[in-house]
C-alpha atoms as one frame of an Amber mdcrd trajectory, in Angstrom:
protein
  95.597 335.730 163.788  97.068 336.386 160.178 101.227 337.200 160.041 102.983
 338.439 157.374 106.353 337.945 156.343 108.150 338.878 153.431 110.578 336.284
 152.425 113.843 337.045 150.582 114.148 336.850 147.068 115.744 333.437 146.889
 112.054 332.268 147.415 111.464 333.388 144.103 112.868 330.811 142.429 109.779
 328.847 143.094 107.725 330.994 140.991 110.322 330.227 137.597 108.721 326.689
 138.302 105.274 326.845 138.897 105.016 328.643 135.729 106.888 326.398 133.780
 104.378 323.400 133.061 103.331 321.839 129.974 100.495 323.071 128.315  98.005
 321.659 125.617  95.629 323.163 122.838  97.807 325.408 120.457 101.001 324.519
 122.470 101.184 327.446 124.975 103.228 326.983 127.493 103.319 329.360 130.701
 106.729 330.666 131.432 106.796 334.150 133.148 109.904 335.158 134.336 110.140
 338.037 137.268 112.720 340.194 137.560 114.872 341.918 140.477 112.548 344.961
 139.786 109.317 343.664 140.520 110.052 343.761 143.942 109.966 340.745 146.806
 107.910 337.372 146.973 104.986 338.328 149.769 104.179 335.564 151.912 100.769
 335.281 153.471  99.714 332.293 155.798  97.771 331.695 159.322 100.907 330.098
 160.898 104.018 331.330 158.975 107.415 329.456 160.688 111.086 329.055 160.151
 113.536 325.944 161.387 116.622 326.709 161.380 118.356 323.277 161.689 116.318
 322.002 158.706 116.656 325.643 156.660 113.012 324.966 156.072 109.692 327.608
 155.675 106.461 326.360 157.057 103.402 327.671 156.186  99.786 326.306 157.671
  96.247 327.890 156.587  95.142 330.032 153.805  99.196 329.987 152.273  99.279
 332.880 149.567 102.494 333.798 147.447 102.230 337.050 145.715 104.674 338.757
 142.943 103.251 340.855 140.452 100.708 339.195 138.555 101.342 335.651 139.876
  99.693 334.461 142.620  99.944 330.648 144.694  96.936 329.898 147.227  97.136
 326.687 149.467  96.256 325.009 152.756  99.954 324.082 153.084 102.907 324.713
 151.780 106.565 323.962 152.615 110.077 324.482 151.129 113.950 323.744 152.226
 116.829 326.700 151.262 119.362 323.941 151.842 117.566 321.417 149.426 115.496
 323.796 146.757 112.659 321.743 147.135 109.342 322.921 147.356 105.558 321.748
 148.276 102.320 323.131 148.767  99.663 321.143 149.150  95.814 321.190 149.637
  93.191 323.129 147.480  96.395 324.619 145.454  95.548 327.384 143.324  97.942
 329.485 141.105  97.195 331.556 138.778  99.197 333.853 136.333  96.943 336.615
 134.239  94.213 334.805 133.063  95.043 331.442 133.362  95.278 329.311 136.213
  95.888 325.731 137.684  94.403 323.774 140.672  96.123 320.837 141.999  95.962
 318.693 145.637  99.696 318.559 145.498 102.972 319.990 143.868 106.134 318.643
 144.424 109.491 320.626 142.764 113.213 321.148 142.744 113.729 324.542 142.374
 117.392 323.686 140.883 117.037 320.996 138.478 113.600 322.389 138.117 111.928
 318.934 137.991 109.139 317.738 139.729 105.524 316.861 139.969 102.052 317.913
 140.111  99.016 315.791 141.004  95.373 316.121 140.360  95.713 319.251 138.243
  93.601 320.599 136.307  94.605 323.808 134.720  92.476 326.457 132.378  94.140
 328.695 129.298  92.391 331.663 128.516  93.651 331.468 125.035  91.431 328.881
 123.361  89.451 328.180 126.254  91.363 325.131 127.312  90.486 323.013 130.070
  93.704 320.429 130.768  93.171 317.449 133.329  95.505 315.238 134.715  96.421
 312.699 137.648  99.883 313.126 137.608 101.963 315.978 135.446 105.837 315.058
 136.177 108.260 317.724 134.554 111.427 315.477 132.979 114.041 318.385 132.744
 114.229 321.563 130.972 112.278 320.993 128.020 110.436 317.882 128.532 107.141
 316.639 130.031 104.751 313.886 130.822 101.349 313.311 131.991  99.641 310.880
 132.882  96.010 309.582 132.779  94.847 313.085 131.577  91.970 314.792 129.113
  91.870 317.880 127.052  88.984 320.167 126.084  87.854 323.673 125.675  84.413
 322.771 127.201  83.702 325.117 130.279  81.224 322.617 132.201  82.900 319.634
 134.669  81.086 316.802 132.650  82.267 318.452 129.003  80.082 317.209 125.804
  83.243 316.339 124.324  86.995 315.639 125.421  90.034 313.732 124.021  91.684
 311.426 127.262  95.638 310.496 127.155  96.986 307.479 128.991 100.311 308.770
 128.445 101.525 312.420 127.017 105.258 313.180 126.628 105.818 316.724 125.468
 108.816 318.703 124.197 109.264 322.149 123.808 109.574 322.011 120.449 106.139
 321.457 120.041 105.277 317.731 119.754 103.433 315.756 122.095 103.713 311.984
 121.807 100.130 310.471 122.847  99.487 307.280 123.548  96.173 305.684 123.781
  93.786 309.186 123.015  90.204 308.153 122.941  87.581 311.154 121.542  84.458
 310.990 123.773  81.361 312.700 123.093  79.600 313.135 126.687  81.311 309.358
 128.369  80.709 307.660 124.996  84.014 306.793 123.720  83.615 307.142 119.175
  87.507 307.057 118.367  90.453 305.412 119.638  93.913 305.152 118.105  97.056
 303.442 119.855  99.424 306.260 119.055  98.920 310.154 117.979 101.296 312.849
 117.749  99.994 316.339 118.852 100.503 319.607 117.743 101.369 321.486 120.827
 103.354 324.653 120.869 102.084 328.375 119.851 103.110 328.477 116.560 102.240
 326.516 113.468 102.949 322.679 113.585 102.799 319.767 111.066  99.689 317.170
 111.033  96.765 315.964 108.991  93.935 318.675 108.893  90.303 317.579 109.809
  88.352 315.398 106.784  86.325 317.364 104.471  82.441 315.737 103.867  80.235
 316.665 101.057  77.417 313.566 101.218  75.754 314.700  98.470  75.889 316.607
  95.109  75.588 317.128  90.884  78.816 315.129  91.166  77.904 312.715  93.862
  79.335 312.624  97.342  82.915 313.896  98.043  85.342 313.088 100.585  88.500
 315.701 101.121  91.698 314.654 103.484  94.353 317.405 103.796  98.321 317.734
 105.327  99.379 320.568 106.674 103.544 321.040 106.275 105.046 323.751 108.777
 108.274 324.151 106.608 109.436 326.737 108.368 108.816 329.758 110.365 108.758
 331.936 107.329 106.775 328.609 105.096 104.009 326.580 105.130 101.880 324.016
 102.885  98.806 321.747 102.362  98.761 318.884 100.397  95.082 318.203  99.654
  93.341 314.983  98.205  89.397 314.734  97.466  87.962 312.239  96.116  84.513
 313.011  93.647  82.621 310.117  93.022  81.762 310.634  89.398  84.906 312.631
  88.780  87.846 310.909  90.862  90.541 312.226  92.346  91.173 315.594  92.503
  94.743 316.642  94.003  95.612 320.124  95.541  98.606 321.823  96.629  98.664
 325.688  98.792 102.075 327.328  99.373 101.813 330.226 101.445 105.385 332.314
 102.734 105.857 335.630 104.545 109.780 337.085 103.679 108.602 340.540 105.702
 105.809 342.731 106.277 105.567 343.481 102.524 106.676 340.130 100.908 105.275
 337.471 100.795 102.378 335.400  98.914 100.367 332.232  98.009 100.213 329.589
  95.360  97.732 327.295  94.368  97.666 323.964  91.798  94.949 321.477  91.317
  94.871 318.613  89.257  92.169 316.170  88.402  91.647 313.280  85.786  88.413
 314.358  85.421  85.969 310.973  83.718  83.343 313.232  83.032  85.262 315.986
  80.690  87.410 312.767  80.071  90.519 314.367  79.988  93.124 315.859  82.619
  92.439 319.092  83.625  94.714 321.393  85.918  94.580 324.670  87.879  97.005
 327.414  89.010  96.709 330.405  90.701  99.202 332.520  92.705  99.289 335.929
  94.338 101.924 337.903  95.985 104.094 340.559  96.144 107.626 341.651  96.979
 109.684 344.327  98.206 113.138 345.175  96.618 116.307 347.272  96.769 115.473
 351.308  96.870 111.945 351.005  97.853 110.937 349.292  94.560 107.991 347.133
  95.023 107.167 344.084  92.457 103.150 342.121  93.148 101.663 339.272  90.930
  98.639 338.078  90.419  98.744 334.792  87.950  95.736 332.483  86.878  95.246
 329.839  84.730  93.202 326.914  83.752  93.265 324.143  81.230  89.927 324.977
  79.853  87.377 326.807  79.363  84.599 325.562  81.621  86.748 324.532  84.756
  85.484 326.942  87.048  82.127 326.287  85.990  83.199 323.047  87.492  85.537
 323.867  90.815  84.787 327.862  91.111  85.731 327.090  94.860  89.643 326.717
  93.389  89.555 330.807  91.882  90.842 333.107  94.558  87.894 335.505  95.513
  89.796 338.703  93.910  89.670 337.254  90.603  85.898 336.049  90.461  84.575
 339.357  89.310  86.746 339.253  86.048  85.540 336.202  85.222  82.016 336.470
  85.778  81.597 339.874  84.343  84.072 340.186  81.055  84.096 336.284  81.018
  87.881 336.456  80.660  90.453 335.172  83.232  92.852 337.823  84.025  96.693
 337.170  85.242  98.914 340.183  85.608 102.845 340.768  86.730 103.433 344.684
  87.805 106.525 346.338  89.603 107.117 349.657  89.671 108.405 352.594  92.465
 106.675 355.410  94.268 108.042 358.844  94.981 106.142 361.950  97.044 104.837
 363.638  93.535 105.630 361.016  91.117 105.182 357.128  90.391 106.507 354.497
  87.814 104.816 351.270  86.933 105.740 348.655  84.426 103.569 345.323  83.958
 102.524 342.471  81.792  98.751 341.451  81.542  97.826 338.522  79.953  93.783
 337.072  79.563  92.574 333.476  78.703  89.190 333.716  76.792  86.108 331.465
  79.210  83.614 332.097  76.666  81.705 328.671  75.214  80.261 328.796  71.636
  77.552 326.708  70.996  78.104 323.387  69.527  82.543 323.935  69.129  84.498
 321.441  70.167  85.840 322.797  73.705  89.594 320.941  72.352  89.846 323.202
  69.474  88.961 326.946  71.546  92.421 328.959  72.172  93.448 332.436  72.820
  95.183 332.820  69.460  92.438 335.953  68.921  93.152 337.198  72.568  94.909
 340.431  72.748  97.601 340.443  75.809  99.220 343.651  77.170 103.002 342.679
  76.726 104.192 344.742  78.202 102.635 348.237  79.496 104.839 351.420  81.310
 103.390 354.049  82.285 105.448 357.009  83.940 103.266 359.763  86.190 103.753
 363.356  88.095 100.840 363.713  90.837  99.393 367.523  91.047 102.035 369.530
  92.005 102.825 372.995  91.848 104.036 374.591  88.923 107.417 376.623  89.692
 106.447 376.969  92.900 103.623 379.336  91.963  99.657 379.336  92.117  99.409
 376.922  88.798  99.141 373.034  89.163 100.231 370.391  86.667  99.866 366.623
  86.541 101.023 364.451  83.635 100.240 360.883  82.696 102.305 359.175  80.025
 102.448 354.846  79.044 103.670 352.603  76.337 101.833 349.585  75.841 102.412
 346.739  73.126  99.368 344.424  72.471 100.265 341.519  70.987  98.534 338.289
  70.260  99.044 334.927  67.583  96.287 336.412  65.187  95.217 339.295  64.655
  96.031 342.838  64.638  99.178 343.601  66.816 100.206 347.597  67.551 102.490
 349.908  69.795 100.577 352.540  71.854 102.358 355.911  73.101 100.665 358.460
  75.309 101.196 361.517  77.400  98.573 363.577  78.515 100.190 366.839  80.191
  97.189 368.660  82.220  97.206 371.929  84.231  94.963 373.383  86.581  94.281
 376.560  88.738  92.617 375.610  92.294  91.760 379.094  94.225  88.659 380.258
  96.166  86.131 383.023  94.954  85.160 384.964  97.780  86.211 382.953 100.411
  83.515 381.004 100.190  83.529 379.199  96.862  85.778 376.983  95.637  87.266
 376.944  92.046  88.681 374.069  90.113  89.733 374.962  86.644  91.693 372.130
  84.447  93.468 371.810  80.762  94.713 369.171  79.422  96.236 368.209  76.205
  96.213 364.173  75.039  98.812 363.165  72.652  98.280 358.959  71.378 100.556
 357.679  68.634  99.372 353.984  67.445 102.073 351.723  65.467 100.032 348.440
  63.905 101.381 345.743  62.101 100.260 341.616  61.508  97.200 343.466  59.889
  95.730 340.121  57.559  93.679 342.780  56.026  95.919 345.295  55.431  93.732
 347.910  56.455  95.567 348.719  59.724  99.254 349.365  59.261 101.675 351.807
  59.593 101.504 354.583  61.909  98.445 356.857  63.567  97.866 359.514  66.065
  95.096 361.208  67.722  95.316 364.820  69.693  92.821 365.788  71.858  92.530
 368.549  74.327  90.067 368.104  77.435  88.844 370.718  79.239  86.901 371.579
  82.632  85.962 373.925  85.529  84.073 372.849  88.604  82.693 375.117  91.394
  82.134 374.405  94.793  80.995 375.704  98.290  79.981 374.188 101.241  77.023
 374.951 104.184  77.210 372.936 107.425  75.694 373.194 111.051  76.658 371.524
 114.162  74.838 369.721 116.769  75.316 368.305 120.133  74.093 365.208 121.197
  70.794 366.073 122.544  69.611 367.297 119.061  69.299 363.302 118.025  68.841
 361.870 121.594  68.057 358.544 120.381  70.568 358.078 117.839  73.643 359.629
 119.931  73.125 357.556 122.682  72.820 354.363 120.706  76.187 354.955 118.895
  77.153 357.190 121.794  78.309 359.951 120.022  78.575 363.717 121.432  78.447
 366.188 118.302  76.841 366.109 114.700  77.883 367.623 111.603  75.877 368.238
 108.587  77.365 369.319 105.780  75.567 369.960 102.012  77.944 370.990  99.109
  76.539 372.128  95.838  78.776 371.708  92.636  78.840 372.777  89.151  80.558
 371.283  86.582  81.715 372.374  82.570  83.360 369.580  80.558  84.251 370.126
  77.265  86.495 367.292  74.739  85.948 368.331  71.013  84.587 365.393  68.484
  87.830 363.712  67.062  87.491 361.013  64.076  88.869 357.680  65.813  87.383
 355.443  63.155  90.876 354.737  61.760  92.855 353.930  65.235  92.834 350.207
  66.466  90.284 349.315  69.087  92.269 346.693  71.525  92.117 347.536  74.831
  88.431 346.442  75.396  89.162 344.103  78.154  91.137 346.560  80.320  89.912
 350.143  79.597  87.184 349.854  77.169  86.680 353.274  76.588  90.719 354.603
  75.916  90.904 353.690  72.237  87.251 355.231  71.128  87.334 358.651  73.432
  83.827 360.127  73.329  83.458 363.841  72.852  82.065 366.181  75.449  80.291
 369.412  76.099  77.758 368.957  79.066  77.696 370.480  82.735  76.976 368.379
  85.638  75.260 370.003  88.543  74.126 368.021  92.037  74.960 368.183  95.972
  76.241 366.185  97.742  74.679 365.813 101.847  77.186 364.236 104.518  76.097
 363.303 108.354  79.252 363.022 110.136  79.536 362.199 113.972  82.214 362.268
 116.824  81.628 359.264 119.035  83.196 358.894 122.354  85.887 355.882 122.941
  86.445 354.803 126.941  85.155 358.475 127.499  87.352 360.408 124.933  86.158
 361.796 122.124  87.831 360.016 119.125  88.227 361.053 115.544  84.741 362.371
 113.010  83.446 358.973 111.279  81.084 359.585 108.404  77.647 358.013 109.182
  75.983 358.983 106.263  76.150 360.720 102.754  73.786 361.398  99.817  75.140
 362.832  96.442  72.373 363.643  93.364  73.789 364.665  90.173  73.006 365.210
  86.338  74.196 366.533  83.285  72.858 368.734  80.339  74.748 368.092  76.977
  75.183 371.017  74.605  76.520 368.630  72.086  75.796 365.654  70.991  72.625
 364.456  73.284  72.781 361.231  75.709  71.073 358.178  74.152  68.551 356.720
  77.357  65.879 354.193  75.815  66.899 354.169  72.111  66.299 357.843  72.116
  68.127 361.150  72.003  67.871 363.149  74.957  69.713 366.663  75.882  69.123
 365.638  79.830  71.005 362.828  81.117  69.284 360.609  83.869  69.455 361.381
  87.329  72.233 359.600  89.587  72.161 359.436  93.194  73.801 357.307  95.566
  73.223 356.813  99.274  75.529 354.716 102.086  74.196 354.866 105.137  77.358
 353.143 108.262  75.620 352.634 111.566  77.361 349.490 111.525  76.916 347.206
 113.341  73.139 348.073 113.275  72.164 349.023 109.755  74.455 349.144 106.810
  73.281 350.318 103.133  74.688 351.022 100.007  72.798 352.004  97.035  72.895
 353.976  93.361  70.436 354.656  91.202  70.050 356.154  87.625  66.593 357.969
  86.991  65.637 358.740  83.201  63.829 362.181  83.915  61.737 361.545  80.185
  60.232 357.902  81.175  59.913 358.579  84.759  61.445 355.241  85.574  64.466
 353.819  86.787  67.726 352.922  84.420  69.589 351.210  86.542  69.620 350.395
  90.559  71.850 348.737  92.706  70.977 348.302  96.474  72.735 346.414  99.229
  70.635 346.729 103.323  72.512 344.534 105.835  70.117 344.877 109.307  71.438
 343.531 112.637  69.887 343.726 115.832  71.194 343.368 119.244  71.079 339.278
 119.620  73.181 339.200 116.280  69.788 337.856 113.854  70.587 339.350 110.614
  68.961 340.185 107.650  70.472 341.273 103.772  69.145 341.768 100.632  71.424
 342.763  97.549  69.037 343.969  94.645  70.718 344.289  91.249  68.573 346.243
  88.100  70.194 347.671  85.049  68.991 347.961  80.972  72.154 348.319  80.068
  74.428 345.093  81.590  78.075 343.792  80.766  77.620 341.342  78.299  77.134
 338.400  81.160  74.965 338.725  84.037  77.310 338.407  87.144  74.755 336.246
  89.245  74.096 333.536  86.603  77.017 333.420  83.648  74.935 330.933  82.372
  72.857 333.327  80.076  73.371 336.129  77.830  70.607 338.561  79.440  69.153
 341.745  77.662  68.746 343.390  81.645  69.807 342.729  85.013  67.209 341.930
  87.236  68.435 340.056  90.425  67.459 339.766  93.874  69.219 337.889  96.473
  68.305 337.554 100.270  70.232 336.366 103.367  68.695 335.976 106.659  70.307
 334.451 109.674  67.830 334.318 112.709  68.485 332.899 116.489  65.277 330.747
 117.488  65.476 329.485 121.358  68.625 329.501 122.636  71.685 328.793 120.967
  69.803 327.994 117.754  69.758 329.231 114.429  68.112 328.785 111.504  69.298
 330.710 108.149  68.455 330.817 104.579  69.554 332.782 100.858  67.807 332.868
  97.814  69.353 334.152  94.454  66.776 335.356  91.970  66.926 336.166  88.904
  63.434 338.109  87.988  63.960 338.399  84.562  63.322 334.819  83.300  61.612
 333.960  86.931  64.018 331.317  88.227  65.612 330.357  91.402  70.026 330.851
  90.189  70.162 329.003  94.007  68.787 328.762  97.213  70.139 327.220 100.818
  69.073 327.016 103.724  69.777 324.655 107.146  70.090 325.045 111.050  73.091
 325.996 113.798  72.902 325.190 117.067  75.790 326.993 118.658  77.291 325.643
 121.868  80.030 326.955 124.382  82.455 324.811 122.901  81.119 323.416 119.868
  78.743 323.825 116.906  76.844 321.805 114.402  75.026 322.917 111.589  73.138
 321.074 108.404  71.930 323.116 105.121  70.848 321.881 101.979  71.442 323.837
  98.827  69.870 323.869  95.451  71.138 325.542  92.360  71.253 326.157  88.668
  74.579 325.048  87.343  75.869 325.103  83.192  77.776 321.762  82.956  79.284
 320.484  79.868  79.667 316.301  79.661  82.731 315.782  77.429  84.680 318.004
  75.375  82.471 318.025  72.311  79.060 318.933  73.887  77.194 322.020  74.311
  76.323 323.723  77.739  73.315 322.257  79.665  71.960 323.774  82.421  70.952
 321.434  84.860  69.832 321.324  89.327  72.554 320.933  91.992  70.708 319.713
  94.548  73.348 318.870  97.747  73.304 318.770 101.463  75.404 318.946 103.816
  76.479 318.083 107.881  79.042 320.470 109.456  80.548 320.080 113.427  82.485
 322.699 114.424  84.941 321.840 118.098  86.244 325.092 119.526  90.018 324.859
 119.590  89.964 322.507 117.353  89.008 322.829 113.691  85.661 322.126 111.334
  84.517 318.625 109.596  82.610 319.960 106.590  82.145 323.172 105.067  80.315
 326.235 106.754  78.185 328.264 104.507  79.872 331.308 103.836  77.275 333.927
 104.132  77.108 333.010 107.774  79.557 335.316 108.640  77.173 338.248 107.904
């Protein structure tokens, strides 16, 4: 027969223990702590018995201690009010959340909370961790040992890998002295050291970062080491050193802080005596921003290299946001902005400087600067969002700057603007909606440092802009049972479909700008040399928007779908599609279709109504299925490009014409194999292609690929690009909870 007793609260103090045991694998530690209000410890045992001249509690068969979320099964268990000691003993389970611990025996002193656990072997939800050990003694307050134990995040009793500890003294403040670790893979000992300190605790910790392996490539085989430096709470770095057989030694540095939830940032230097280039060459890049006094906000976003072709050589080192400035306008943009924002106005002052990554044929690389460049030092622009007009049915906006170009050679000028605009918004009606604009742009130009003497002294352009757009909108709504198939699969209840037709007038008269200087190419090519105007756009625009249902409650409209068509008629001066003069302009569309994680595309097109063919298109289809296999193709066309081609910045291309493909496909179990191409269909040649194998485990992962592609290298300072095969490939291992040796391709994470 089962009795129950509830045993007074001083019992508790056994719990403040047996959650209070060292931990391994990010350094958690399990230390809940129960209060008064969460009511008494409830003891549950066969035979449940009190003696009185020992002040001890017996307890024999099926022992549970409940409180809360912790809970202690055991065959046995006894403990002494007089003493404070504690021991249960036989098939002891405890358990607190998600994680839990199994021992034969524990031994404590509820006082001087030390004590001892045998056999345990205890399993952290976070990270998976699996943490064995024949004896786990607990030194005082904030110290540990164990003895004779192993670590891993492996699930199954005979794990595929582990690390084993003769010896493991652990503080609280997150170290773990270890002596003896051996790495096994199955009971194959492949790494012993004598001594090993252990990053333990939750938060960030000092130590060597796993080896970086790249057996094979244009350069030869590289070998990367890395230190991580917890600094401080707020701090952290990594001192990097690879080593490049035909290059050398390449040395890195990454400073990252966080000051607040909107300051912080990240810097990055790289240096290499490079004995191909034969020279030293250097790197550095840093974002971040910063919050200051009376909500003024100042960001950053800095690069620079020593030359001109160094991220043709180490792209890897350019942060991903600047990529696309370098690869399109072949320019390396840094740029240092601060400004404030208000409810209906904003003020922003920055400095924006570029460094030139174009490559003449046949000039000496040592002899290329940015003397020519023009740099934006500084620009301040001042602006009043749309806003009503003395309170009455009249809108106004205004946009107003000052920028100074300046450069070493060249033409240099001042640049004032303000462009005042007003607009009446009202309904027709009360079904369609009218939009009716003026605006009036003032631009005063100041150049001086003319060599030529052609553009000094002072100019100014006026120019008024003018539009009206009309609107209206149809829609229709439908339950779920109108698209069974789709509303159960993304288990949404009601659909709305929406189509809005729009008309637009645009009129800016034909100002002479043939006088003004033209130096603001880089940033906004088209604000020096304002075209003229007088066209109407017309088009719809189709929306599919669905509420899908949360836990059972409906939660907010997402857009699924949308499909605008538009083009434009020119009164004026005609469009120019093909070399030819034509009142129509082409037809645009674009279509995005978000039944993620299932199907996602984007896609916009530009139709020339005279040819019948396509100007331009643009298409990215990402297709997932159920078992995660994956599929993606990114199609670029266009007859009119930037001057470089964005997927090969080796060549000067008269078209776009790309294709690139990414598939990622699970095989038998656990497997994967995967593959991209990049394509470039004009010339018919492969810009790079990869593929390899994954075999995912529960606890680990290994992976090989081999990559080939079409690189622009330049030998020495003096030479000429050549564009040569990268042929490399690669071994990658992957231990969860741990880290990854090698490099993961990343297109894996589609």
């Amino acid at each position: 027969m089962i009795t129950r007793r509830l045993i007074p609260v001083s019992l508790f103090l056994f719990v403040c223990f047996c959650t209070c045991f060292p931990v391994f694998g990010q350094g958690k530690i399990i230390d809940v702590k129960f209060g008064k209000e969460e009511g008494p410890v409830e003891v549950e045992a066969d035979e449940l018995s009190y003696e009185r001249t020992e002040q001890t509690y017996h307890g024999h068969g099926h022992v549970e201690v409940t409180r809360g979320a912790f809970n202690l099964r055991a065959d046995h268990a006894r403990m002494n009010t007089a003493t404070n000691e504690l021991t249960a003993w036989g098939n002891v389970f405890m358990s607190e959340g998600e994680d839990a611990l199994e021992c034969e025996r524990l031994e404590v002193n509820l006082e001087t909370r030390q004590g001892k656990i045998y056999k345990a072997r205890l399993f952290l939800k976070n990270n998976n961790y699996h943490i064995l050990g024949e004896e786990a003694e607990k030194l005082g307050e904030n110290r540990y040992r164990v003895r004779d134990g192993s670590i891993t995040t492996c699930d199954d009793r005979r794990p595929p890998w582990k690390f084993t500890v003769k010896e493991l003294d652990v503080t609280l403040d997150g170290r773990g002295i270890a002596r003896g670790p051996v790495f096994y893979l199955e009971d194959i000992p492949v790494l012993y050291l004598p001594v090993a300190v252990i990053p333990l605790r939750k938060e960030r910790q000092t130590g060597f970062v796993l080896p970086q392996i790249k057996p094979s490539g244009e350069d030869g085989p590289e070998v990367g080491v890395g230190f991580y430096w917890a600094m401080t709470k707020e701090m952290d770095a990594t001192f990097s050193l690879n080593y490049i057989r035909d290059r050398g030694f390449k040395e890195g540095l990454e400073y990252r802080y966080a000051l607040g939830r909107e300051s912080g940032g990240e810097a990055r230097i790289y240096f290499i005596d490079d004995k191909l280039f034969d020279g030293r060459r250097y790197a550095a890049f840093f974002q971040g921003e910063q919050k200051l006094p009376e909500d003024f906000y100042l960001k950053a976003n800095i690069n620079h290299v020593s030359d001109r072709i160094y991220l043709r050589d180490f792209d890897e080192d350019l942060p991903v946001g600047s990529k696309m400035d370098s690869t399109s306008t072949r320019h390396l943009r840094s740029v240092l902005f601060g400004g404030k924002n208000w409810d209906q106005f904003s003020f922003l002052a920055q400095g924006m400087v570029f460094e030139d990554l174009t490559v003449p044929v046949g000039v000496d690389l040592s002899r290329l600067s940015d003397d020519v460049t023009v740099q934006k030092l500084p620009e301040v622009s001042f602006s009043a969002h749309p806003q009503s007009l003395y309170k009455n049915i009249f809108f106004y906006d205004l946009t107003s700057s000052y920028t100074n170009f300046s450069r070493e050679e060249g033409v240099e000028a001042h640049r004032f603007e303000l462009f005042p605009r007003f607009s009446y918004p009202t309904r027709l009606f009360n079904v369609l909606k009218l939009d009716s604009n003026l605006g009036f742009r003032e631009t005063y130009y100041r150049s001086f440092n003319d060599p030529q003497g052609r553009a000094k002294g002072s100019k100014s352009r006026e120019i008024f802009e003018a539009d009206v757009a009309m609107s209206t909108e149809f829609y229709k709504v439908h339950d779920g049972t109108s698209l069974r198939w789709l509303s159960d699969l993304f288990n949404v209840t009601r659909w709305l479909h929406t189509v809005e037709p729009t008309i637009r007038y645009r009129y800016i008269p034909r100002v002479n700008q043939d006088d003004l200087p033209r130096l603001d190419d880089l940033d906004r090519p088209v604000f020096d040399r304002i075209p003229d105007a007088n066209e109407i756009t017309y088009g719809f625009t189709q929306r599919l928007v669905g509420k899908p249902q949360k836990e059972k409650v409906d939660s907010g409209p997402f857009e699924y779908a949308s499909l605008s068509i538009a083009q434009a008629y020119s009164f004026g001066d005609p469009f120019v599609m093909g070399g030819r003069k034509r009142e129509f302009s082409s037809v645009q569309a674009e279509l995005a279709l978000r039944f993620s994680p299932y199907l996602l595309v984007r896609s916009d097109a530009g139709f020339d109504p005279y040819r019948g063919g396509l100007d331009a298109f643009n298409s990215l289809v990402r297709v997932k299925d159920k078992r995660n296999d994956t599929f993606q193709v990114d199609y670029r066309f266009s007859k009119t490009p930037p001057l470089i081609d964005t997927t090969d910045s080796t060549n000067l291309l008269k078209k776009i014409n790309t294709i690139n493909f990414h598939t990622k496909l699970k095989t038998i179990e656990s497997l994967y194999v995967y593959g991209g191409l990049r394509y470039n269909l004009e010339d018919q040649s492969k810009v790079e292609n990869i593929y390899g194998l994954e075999y995912q485990a529960q606890c680990w992962t290994v992976g090989v690929f081999f990559e080939d592609r079409r690189v622009a290298t330049i030998e020495g300072k003096n030479q000429s690009p050549v564009l040569k095969r990268d042929t490399s490939w690669q071994v990658y291992i992957n231990l969860l909870g741990l880290g990854t040796l090698g490099h993961r391709p990343k297109f894996l994470g589609l």
